[in-house]
N, C-alpha and C positions, 0 to 999 in steps of 0.2 A: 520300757525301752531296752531295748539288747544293750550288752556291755561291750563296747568296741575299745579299742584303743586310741590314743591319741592320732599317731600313723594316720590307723583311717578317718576318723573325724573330721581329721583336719584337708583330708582329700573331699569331702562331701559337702557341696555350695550350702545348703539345706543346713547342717549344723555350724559353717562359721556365720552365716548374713544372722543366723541364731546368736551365737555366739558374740559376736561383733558387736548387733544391735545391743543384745544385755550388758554391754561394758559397758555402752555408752550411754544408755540411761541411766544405771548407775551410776558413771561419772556426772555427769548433769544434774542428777540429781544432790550431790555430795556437795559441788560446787555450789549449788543452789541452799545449801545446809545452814552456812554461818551467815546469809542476809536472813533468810528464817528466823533464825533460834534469837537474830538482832530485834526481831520484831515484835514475836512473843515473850522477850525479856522485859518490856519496855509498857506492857500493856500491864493491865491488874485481872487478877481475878479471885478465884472463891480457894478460904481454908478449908478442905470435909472437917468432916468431925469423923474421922477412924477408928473406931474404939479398939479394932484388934491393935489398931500400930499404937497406941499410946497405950498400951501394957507389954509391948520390949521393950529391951535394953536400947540404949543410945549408945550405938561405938563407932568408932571409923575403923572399918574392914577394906580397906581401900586393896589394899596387896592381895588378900584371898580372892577378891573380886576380878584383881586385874590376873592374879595367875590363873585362874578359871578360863577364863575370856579370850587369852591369849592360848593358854593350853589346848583350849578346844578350836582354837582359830588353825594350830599350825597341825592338829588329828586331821580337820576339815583339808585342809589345804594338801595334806600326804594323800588324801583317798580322793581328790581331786585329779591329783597327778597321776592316779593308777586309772580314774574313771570320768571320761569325757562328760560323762550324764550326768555325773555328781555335778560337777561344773556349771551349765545348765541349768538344774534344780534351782541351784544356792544362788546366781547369780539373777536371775528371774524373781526368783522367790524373795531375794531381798530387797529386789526395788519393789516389789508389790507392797513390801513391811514399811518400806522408808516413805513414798506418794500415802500408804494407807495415813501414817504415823501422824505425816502434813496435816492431812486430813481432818483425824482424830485431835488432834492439839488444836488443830486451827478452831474447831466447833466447841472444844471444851475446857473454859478457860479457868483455869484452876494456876493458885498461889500453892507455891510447894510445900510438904508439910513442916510440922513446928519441929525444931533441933534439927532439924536437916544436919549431916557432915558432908561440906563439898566432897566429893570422889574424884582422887586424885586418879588421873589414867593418862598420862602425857599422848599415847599414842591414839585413842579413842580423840579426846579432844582438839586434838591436830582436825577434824571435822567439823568440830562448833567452835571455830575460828581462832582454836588457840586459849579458851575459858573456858569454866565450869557453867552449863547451862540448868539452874535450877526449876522453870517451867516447862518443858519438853515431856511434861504429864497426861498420860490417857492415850497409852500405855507404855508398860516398861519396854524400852528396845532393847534392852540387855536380856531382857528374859525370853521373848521372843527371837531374840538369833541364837539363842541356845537351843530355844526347843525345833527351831527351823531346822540346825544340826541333825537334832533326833530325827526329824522326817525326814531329810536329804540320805544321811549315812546308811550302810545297808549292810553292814554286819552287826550279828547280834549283838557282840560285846561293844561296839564304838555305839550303837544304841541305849545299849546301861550306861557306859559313860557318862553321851548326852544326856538321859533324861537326869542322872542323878545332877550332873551340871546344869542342870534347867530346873531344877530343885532348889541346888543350893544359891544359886544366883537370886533367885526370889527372895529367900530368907536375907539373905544377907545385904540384899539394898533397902528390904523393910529397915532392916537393924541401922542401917546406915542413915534409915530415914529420906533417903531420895527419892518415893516412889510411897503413893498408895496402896493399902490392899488390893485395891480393885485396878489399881493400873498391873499389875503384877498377876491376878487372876486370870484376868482376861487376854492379858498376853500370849498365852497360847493359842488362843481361839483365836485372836487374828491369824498366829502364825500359820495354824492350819488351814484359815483359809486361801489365805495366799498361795501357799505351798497348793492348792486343789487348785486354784484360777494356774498360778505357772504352769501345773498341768499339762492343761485345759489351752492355756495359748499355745506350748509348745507341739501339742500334738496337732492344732488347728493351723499352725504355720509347717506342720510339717507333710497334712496333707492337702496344704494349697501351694505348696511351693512345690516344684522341680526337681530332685537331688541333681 
């Protein structure tokens, strides 16, 4: 996608009915977050047997996690403001991560693992209704919006950033114990795929619409 400006973006029906529609599935969906996370708190399911996560440490890295997350929320949000299609990417891309995530949690119902430390994140939890949701397992969303960064972003150095941020975030919710190996492995591979369908819809809405 060419890199336009806001100015003109926002002159072009074809990127805001874009634009617009992906706020509002994202919000709908967000909304729709804490009757979820109330549903799957409430049900039971299976402990893995993880053998890489029971040879870490147990610690609560609550702060490195939330300055990560946050650090990399307000890079996203700067390269946002310089580039309309960054905008776009990210906000498409992560309702595809959040409907996938429903998805994936709803089909695979797993009890969190052993020593869990809740993760303290006041402003994250503002979406799982004000609590620490401990079953919201298969896969990490923390790891996944890190690495959705890496693909969204588009200079090389906020791409080392991201990835090394989509690195350290994985380690550090094993350590934290909120998240399985394999919720944490796999988290990119959803990410990517999302990020390839956003795409994939954005360019399919763009040549059946009108500018």
């Amino acid at each position: 996608m060419a890199n336009i400006s806001w100015v003109e973006a926002i002159q072009n029906k074809n990127f805001t009915i874009k634009l617009y529609v992906g706020i509002a599935l994202v919000t709908i969906t967000l909304l729709f977050y804490p009757l979820f996370f109330d549903y799957i708190e409430q049900r039971n399911g299976v402990v893995l047997n993880d053998f890489f996560l029971q040879k870490l440490p147990v610690k609560n890295v609550s702060i490195p996690i939330f300055a990560i997350i946050w650090g990399m929320g307000v890079l996203t949000l700067y390269r946002i403001y310089k580039s309309p299609n960054i905008a776009l990417l990210c906000i498409w891309s992560f309702w595809l991560i959040s409907i996938s995530r429903v998805a994936s949690i709803t089909l695979w119902h797993l009890n969190p693992p052993e020593n869990l430390i809740p993760l303290i994140d006041p402003l994250s939890n503002t979406f799982y209704g004000g609590r620490f949701i401990t079953k919201d397992l298969f896969y990490s969303g923390h790891t996944a919006t890190q690495f959705l960064m890496f693909l969204c972003l588009q200079k090389k150095a906020d791409k080392i950033i991201a990835f090394l941020a989509t690195v350290s975030i994985g380690i550090l919710v094993l350590i934290q114990h909120v998240h399985y190996t394999i919720d944490v492995v796999t988290a990119p591979i959803f990410a990517y795929l999302c990020f390839r369908i956003a795409i994939w819809l954005l360019k399919y809405f763009q040549n059946a619409s009108p500018n």
